[in-house]
C-alpha positions, 0 to 999 in steps of 0.5 A: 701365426701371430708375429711381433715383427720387432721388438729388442732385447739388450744387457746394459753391461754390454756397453756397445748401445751408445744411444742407451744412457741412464736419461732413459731411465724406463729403458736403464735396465736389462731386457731379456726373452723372460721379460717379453715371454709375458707379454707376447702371451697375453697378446697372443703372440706367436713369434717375435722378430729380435732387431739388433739395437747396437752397430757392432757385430758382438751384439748380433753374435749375442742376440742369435746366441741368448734366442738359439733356443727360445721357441717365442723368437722366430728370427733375429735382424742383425748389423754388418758392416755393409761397406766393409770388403769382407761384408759379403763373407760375413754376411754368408757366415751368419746366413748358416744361423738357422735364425739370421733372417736380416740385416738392418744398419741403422741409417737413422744414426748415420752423419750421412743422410745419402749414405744408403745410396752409396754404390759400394754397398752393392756387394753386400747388397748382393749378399743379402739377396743371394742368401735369401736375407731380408732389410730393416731400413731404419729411417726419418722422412728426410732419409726417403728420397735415398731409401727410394733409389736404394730400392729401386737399384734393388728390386730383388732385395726384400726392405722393410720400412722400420717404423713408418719411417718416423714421421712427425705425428701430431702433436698440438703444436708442430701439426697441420690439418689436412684438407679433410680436416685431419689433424697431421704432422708437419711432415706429412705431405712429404711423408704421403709422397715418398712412402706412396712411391714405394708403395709402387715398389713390391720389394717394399713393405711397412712395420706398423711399429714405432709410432708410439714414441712418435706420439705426445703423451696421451696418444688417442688412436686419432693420431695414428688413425690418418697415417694407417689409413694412408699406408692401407690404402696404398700397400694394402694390408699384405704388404704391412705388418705389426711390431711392438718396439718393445721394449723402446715403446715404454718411453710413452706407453706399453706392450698390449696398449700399442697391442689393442691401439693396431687392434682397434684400427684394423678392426673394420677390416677382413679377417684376411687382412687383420691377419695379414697385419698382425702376422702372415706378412711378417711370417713371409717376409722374414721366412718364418 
């Protein structure tokens, strides 16, 4: 089984996506399981995990209710408001979907850096765990050292980390050379550090996704080429899983260009493990 492990879908007239502004003009516009069904074909795909894109219970309710019957979604990662006293109910409510796989909040929106790290998140925490639900942590580097007690606090909790934590790729002005002469972000050393910690942790995996929004216009697979093979080396390719961001990743790019960039990355590897990455993970991890 091949997944997208992430991608998005949203109706602007809905009205609760308050990052989404006509600004964005290649996402001002609605996208629908029509529009992905296309491109999740040529590229062979499968299975497609749908993640929420709104801080609202309604959004959740409307995506599980427009994939009910779409045989290319596998599963949807919704938002519940996690410090809310009947968090753990409606998080059992949702469970009955048959295609509710996960909660994400999206953390990289909070005014709180620490917020995740917060103990009253614990009965929902427990929820999630109990009905055998997974997390989408959507962070920055500077969220890490949070994420990181937040999971060691819970080690039944399966968490994905969203986007490789964003960190900054390079970009011909903010980036470094490493040692070995590798041009990257600024950010690195702390990134390197923090996703090596949780690299230890094996409730913790990694969403191959994102990056392109990441990148400077242009992006050759050399600026992605030092941070997967950081990532490989320390999660293994069992532990790592491709998502497109579709359709956010058209600011910069495009479905089977981000496609055939992981491609060419994980080609030298085993057939195993480029099936691992490009599916078998997700499908574990989100029970497909």
């Amino acid at each position: 089984m091949k997944v997208d492990a992430h991608q998005h879908f949203w109706t602007t007239a809905r009205s609760d996506y308050g990052w989404l502004t006509p600004d964005l003009a290649p996402l001002w516009r609605d996208f629908l399981p029509s529009d992905l069904a296309p491109l999740a074909q040529a590229a062979g795909v499968d299975k497609t995990i749908v993640v929420q894109a709104a801080p609202t219970m309604n959004e959740t309710l409307y995506l599980l209710e427009l994939v009910a019957d779409d045989p290319l979604v596998g599963g949807v990662v919704g938002w519940v408001p996690m410090l809310d006293p009947d968090a753990p109910t409606l998080i059992e409510r949702l469970a009955r979907e048959p295609k509710f796989k996960g909660v994400r909040p999206m953390l990289q929106d909070l005014p709180d850096d620490d917020w995740i790290a917060n103990s009253e998140l614990d009965p929902a925490v427990a929820a999630i765990v109990r009905h055998d639900l997974a997390f989408d942590a959507l962070v920055y580097v500077r969220h890490l050292p949070y994420l990181a007690r937040f999971a060691a606090r819970h080690a039944e909790l399966r968490i994905v980390i969203d986007h490789v934590a964003k960190p900054r790729l390079p970009d011909g002005q903010g980036s470094v050379r490493t040692t070995t002469g590798v041009h990257v972000g600024e950010d690195w050393v702390e990134w390197t550090r923090w996703m090596g910690e949780f690299a230890e942790m094996n409730n913790v995996v990694c969403k191959l996704s994102g990056m392109v929004t990441e990148a400077a216009p242009g992006y050759a697979d050399d600026a992605f080429s030092p941070y997967f093979a950081f990532l490989l080396s320390r999660f293994g390719a069992q532990r790592l899983m491709w998502g497109s961001d579709w359709p956010v990743l058209n600011l910069n790019g495009d479905y089977a260009s981000w496609h055939a960039c992981v491609e060419r990355l994980s080609s030298s590897l085993a057939k195993e493990d480029r099936a691992a990455i490009f599916g078998e993970t997700a499908r574990s991890f989100y029970r497909l």
